[in-house]
LONUSE-913217 format. One line per field, with one value per residue (C-alpha): chain; x, z, y; residue number from 1. Coordinates in nm, 3 decimals, decimal comma. Layout:
ch c(A|...)
X c(X|...)
Z c(Z|...)
Y c(Y|...)
i c(NUM|...)
//
This chain:
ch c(A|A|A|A|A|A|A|A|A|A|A|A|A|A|A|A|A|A|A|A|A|A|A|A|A|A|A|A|A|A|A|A|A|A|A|A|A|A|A|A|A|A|A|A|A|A|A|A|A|A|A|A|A|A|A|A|A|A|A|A|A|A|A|A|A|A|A|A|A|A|A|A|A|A|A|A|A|A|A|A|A|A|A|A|A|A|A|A|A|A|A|A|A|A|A|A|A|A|A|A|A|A|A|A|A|A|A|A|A|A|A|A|A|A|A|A|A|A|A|A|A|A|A|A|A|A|A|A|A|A|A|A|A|A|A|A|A|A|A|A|A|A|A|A|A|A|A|A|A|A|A|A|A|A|A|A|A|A|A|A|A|A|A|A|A|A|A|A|A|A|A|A|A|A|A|A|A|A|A|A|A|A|A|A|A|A|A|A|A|A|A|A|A|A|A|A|A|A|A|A|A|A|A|A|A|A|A|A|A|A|A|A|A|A|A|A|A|A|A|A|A|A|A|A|A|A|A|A|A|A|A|A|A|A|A|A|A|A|A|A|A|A|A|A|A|A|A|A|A|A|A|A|A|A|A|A|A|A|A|A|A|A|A|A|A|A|A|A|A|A|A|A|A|A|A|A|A|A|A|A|A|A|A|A|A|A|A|A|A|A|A|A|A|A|A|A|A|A|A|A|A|A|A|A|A|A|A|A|A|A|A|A|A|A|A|A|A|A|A|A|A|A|A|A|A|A|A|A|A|A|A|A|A|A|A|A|A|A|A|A|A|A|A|A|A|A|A|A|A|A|A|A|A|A|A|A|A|A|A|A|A|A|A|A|A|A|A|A|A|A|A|A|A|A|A|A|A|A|A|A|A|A|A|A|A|A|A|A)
X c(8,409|8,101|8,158|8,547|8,622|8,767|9,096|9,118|8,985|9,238|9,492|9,422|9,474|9,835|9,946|9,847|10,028|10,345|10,320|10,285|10,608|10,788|10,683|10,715|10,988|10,780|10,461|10,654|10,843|10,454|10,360|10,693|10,521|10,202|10,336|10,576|10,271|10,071|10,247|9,985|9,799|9,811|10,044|9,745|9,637|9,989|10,009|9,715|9,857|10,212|10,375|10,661|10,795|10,675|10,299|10,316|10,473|10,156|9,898|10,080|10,004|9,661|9,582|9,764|9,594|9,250|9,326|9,389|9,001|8,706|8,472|8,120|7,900|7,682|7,396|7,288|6,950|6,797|6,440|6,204|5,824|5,521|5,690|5,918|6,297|6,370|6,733|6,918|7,161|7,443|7,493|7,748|7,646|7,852|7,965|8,045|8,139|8,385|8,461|8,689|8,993|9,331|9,490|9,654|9,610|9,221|9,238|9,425|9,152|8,851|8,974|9,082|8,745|8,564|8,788|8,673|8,330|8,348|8,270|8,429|8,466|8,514|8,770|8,801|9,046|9,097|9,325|9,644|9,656|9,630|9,937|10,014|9,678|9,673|10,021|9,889|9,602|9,857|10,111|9,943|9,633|9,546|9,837|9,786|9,400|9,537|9,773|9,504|9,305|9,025|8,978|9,236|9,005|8,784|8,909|8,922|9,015|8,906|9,177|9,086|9,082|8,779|8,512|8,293|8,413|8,320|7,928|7,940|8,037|7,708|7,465|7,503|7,301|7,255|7,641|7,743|7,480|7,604|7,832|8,094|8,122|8,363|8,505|8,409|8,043|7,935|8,132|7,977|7,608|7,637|7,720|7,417|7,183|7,288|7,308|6,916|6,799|7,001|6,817|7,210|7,212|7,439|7,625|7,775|8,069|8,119|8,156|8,320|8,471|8,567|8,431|8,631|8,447|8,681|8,521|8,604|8,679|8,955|9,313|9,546|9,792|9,473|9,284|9,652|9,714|9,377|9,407|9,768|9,641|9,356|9,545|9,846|9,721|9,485|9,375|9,135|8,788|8,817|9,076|8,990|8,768|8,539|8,712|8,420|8,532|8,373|8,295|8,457|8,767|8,750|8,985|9,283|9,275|9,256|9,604|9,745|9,646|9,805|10,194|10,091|9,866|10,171|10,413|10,171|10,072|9,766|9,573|9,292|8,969|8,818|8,478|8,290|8,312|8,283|8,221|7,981|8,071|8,047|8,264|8,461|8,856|8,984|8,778|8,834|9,173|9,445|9,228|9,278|9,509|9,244|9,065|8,722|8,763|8,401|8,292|7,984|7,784|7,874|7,827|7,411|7,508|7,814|7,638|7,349|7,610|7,807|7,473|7,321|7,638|7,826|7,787|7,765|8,100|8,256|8,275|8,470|8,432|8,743|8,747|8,733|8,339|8,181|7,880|7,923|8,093|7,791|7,528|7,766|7,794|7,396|7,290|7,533|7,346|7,650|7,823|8,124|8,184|8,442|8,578|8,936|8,979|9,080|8,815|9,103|8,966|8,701|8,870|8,801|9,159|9,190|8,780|8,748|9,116|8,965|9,031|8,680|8,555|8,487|8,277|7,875|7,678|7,372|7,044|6,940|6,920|7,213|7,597|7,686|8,050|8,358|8,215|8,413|8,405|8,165|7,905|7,951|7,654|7,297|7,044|6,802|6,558|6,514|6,221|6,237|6,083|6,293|6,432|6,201)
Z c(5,479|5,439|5,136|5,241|5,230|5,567|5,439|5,347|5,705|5,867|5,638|5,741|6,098|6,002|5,823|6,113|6,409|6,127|6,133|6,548|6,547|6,275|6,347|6,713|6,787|6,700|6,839|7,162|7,104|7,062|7,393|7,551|7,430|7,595|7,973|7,924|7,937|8,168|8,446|8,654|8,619|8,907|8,927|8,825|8,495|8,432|8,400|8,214|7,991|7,943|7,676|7,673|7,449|7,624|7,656|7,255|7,196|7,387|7,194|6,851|6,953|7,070|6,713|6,546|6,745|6,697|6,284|6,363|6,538|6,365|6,172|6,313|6,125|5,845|5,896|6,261|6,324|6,015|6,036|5,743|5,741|5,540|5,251|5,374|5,420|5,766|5,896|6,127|5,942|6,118|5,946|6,022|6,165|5,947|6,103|6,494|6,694|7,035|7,309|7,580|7,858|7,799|7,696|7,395|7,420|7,349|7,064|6,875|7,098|6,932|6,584|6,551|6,706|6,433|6,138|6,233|6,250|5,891|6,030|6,007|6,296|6,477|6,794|7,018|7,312|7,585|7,539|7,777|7,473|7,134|7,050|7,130|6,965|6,668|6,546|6,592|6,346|6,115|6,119|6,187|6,133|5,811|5,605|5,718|5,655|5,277|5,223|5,255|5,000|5,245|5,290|5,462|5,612|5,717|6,082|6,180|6,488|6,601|6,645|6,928|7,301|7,311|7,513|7,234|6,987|7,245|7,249|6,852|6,813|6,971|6,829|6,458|6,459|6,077|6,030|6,355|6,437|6,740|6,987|7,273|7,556|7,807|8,105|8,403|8,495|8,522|8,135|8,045|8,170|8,012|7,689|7,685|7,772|7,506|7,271|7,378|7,274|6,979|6,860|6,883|7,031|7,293|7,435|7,784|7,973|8,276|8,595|8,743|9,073|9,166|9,468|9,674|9,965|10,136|10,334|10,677|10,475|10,298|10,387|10,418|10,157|9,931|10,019|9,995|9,679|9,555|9,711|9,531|9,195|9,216|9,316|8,999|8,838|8,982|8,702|8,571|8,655|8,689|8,985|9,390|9,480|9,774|10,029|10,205|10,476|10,711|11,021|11,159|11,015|11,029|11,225|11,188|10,780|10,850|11,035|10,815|10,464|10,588|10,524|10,162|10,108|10,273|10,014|9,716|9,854|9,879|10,167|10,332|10,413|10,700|10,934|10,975|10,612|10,522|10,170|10,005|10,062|9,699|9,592|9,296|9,354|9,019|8,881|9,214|9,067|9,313|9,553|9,352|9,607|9,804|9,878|10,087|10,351|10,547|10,734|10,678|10,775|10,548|10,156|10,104|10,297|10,104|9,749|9,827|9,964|9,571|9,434|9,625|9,605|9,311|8,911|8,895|8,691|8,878|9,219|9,378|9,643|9,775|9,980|10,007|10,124|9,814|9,986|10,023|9,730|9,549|9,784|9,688|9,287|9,269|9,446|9,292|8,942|8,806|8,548|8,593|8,876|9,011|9,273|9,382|9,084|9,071|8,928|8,683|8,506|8,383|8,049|7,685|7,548|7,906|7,905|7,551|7,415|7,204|7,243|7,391|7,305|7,678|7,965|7,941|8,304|8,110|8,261|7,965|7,693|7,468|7,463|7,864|7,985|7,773|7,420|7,134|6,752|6,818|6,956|6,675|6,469|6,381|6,370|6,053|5,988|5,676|5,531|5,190|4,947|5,072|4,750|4,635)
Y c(-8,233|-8,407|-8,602|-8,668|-9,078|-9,226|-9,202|-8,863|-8,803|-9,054|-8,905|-8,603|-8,657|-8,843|-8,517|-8,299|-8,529|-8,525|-8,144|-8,150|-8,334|-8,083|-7,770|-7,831|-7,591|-7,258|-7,420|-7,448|-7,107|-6,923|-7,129|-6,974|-6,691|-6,703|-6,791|-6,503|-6,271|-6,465|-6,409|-6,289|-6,631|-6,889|-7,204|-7,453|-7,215|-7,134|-7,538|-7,589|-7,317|-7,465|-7,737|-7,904|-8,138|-8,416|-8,257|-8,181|-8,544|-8,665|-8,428|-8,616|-8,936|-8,918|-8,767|-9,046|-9,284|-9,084|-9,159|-9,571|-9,567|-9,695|-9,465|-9,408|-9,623|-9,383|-9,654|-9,784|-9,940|-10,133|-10,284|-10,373|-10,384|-10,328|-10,308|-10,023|-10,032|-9,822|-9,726|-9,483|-9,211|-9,050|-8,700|-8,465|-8,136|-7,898|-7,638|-7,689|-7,371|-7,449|-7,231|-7,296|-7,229|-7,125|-7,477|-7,541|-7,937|-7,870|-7,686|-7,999|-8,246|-8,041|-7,974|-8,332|-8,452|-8,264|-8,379|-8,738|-8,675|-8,498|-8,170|-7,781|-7,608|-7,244|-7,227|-6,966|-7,065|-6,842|-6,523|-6,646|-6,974|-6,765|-6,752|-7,116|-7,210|-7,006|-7,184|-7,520|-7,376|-7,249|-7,473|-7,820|-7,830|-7,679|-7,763|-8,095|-8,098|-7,952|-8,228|-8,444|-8,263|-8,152|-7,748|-7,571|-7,321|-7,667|-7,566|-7,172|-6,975|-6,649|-6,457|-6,240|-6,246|-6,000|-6,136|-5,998|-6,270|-6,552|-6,364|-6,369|-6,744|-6,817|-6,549|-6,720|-6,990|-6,976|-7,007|-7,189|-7,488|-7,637|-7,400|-7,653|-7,416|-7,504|-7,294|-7,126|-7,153|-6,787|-6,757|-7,053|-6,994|-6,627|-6,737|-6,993|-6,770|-6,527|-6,903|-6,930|-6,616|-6,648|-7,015|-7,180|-7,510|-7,513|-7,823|-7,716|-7,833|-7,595|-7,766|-8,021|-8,184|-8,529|-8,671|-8,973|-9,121|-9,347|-9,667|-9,774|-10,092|-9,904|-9,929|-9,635|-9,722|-9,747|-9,455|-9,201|-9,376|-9,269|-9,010|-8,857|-8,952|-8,781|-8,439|-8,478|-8,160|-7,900|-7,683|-7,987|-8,052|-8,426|-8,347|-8,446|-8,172|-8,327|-8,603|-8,755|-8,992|-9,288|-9,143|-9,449|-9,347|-9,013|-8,834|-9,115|-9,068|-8,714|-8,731|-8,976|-8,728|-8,425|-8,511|-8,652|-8,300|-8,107|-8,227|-8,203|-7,800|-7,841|-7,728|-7,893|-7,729|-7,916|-7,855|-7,595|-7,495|-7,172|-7,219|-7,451|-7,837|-7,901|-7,521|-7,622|-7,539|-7,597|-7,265|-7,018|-6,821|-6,827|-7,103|-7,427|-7,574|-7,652|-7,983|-8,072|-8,306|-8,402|-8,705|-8,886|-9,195|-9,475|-9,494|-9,409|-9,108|-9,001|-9,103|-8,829|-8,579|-8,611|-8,633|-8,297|-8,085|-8,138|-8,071|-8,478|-8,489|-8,822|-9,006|-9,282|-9,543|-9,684|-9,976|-10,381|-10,426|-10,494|-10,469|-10,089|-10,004|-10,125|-9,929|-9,600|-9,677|-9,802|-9,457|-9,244|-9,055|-8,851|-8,942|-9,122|-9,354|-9,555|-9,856|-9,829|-9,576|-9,245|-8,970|-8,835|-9,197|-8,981|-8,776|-8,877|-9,060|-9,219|-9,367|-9,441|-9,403|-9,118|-8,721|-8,564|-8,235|-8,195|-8,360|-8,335|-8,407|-8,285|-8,476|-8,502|-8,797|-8,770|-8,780|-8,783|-8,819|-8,763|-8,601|-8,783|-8,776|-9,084|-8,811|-8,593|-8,630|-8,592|-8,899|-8,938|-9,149|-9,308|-9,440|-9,596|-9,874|-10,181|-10,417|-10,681)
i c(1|2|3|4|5|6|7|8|9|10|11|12|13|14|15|16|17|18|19|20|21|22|23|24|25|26|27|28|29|30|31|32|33|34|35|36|37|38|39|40|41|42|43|44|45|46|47|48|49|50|51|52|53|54|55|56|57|58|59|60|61|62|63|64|65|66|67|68|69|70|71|72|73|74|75|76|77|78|79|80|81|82|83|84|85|86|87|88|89|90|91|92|93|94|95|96|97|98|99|100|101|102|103|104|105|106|107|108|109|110|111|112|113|114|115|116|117|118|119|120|121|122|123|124|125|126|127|128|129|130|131|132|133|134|135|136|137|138|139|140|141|142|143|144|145|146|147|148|149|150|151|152|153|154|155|156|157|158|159|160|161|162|163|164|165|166|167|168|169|170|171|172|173|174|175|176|177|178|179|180|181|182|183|184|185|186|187|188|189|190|191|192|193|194|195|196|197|198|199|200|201|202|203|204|205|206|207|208|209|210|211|212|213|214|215|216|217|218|219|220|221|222|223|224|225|226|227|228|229|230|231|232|233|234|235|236|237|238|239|240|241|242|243|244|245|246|247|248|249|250|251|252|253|254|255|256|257|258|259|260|261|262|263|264|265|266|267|268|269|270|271|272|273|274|275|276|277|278|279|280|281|282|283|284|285|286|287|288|289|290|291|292|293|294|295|296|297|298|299|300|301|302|303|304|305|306|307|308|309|310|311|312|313|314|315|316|317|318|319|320|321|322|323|324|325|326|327|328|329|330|331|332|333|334|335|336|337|338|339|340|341|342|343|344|345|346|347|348|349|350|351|352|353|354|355|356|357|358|359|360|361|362|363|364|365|366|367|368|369|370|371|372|373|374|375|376|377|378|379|380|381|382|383|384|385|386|387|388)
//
């Protein structure tokens, strides 16, 4: 995978969104599959969980439009002096372990990701998506990575639900050098800590939860707009999580959201809390129907409020005072944020038109936000005698 040319990658990708398309009656028929014996899962993981032609027409696309996006540059940063020719390498990886929730959609994202970045990968999805995922494996992704005269095997999936196999993926640092874990946080956290006793470099995506503060300068139509948008799908970590309101307008957006959350079923969970302000719906089983609603000050006030209780995944101001949105975005340190935008704004192919691998709110240097085959690399340095 290495040494593959750009169009054996790109072609690559074009034979696997050909086989999407073609084999998508027994990819959908495995899917069928899987909800048929999830049955005890909620309505927001049972969605996560389920395709549809439409769904599987959208994974196709995003890989075809993955193969029409520019290569990662092998050489960045060039400088010459005393004598000596200096330049940044981007090298792949090699072999790039992922693990991650029941949905089919990220198995494609992932495997596709690491085709572009010339590296082989390991999946594990969860158990309700194995079926579903193991036939995009089989019947998409490695013929098509074999038509394009790259190794079949260049992508692999573990083919158990056992949590055992998840604790394995990251115990192998020798084999597996760089482990995507995605999910719940306790799963998540667990499997890093066994990752870091292990000597596998781990890059986490475990929590999420949108924040929307809405100004006193906002109007209603705005702020239920906003508001709607943000609250399309449930099961995702980019969703509405934590409403913060102006104090100001408190109690009469508060009357006016309850029809709109009444015909999307979703319940609101208003003062005094009895859960942490911050709790994360999308992950609590059987709770995800749930949104936050709190008043606060004005925007310095709601910016440290998303900054103190949430994982720092994404936060919008919505409003018409520039004045304050700026006060909110300038004191806001998470990673994504947003004017008269929706949080759902913050997911790879939407951001950067490219599939992600998942969100990283890491305060750390490196890849933060949407992970992409952009990300997907090592840096060298090079140091050698420059041309007289």
């Amino acid at each position: 995978m290495a040494a593959a040319s750009e169009e054996a990658l790109d072609r690559a990708l074009v034979e696997i969104a050909d086989r999407l398309r073609s084999e998508s009656e027994p990819i959908l028929a495995a899917n069928a599959e899987d909800l048929d014996a999830a049955a005890d899962l909620t309505g927001a993981l049972r969605d996560r969980l389920r395709l549809d032609p439409e769904r599987l027409a959208a994974i196709e696309a995003q890989v075809r439009a993955l193969a029409e996006m520019p290569h990662v540059p092998e050489e960045g940063e060039v400088r010459e002096h005393s004598g000596l020719r200096v330049t940044e390498r981007r090298i792949p990886i090699g072999v790039v372990g992922a693990n991650y929730e029941a949905r089919p959609n990220v198995t494609v994202d992932v495997a596709s990701q690491l085709v572009k970045s010339r590296n082989a990968g390991v999946l594990r999805t969860g158990g309700a998506a194995l079926r579903t995922s193991t036939a995009c494996v089989d019947l998409a992704i490695a013929p098509g990575l074999e038509a394009a005269g790259l190794p079949r095997d260049a992508i692999q999936i573990v083919r158990s639900a056992d949590r055992a196999a998840a604790e394995a993926l990251v115990s192998i640092p020798e084999l597996v050098r760089l482990v995507i874990l995605r999910g719940s946080g306790p799963t998540t956290a667990h499997l890093a800590d066994i990752g870091a006793r292990h000597g596998t470099r781990i890059l986490a995506h475990a929590e999420g939860g949108g924040v929307l503060y809405v100004d006193r300068s906002c109007d209603e139509v705005r702020a239920l707009g906003l508001i709607r948008e943000s609250l399309d799908r449930l099961g995702v970590c980019n969703r509405l999580n934590l409403l913060l309101v102006h104090r100001d307008v408190y109690e009469p957006l508060v009357d006016a959201v309850q029809p709109l959350l009444d015909d999307l079923g979703v319940t609101p969970s208003l003062p005094p809390h009895d859960h942490p302000l911050g709790h994360e719906w999308a992950t609590d089983a059987g709770n995800e129907a749930n949104v936050t609603i709190a008043p606060v000050d004005g925007p310095e006030e709601a910016a440290d409020v998303a900054n103190e209780v949430t994982s720092g995944l994404a936060a919008s101001v919505a409003g018409d005072d520039a004045d304050a949105a700026a006060l909110f975005l300038d004191r806001y340190r998470g990673t994504g944020a947003f004017w008269n935008a929706s949080t759902r704004w913050l997911d790879g192919f939407r951001l950067l038109q490219a599939p992600e691998t998942g969100i990283n709110v890491d305060r750390v240097p490196g890849p933060r936000g949407p992970v992409t085959y952009r990300d997907l690399h090592l840096r060298q340095w090079r140091v050698v005698q420059a041309a007289a």
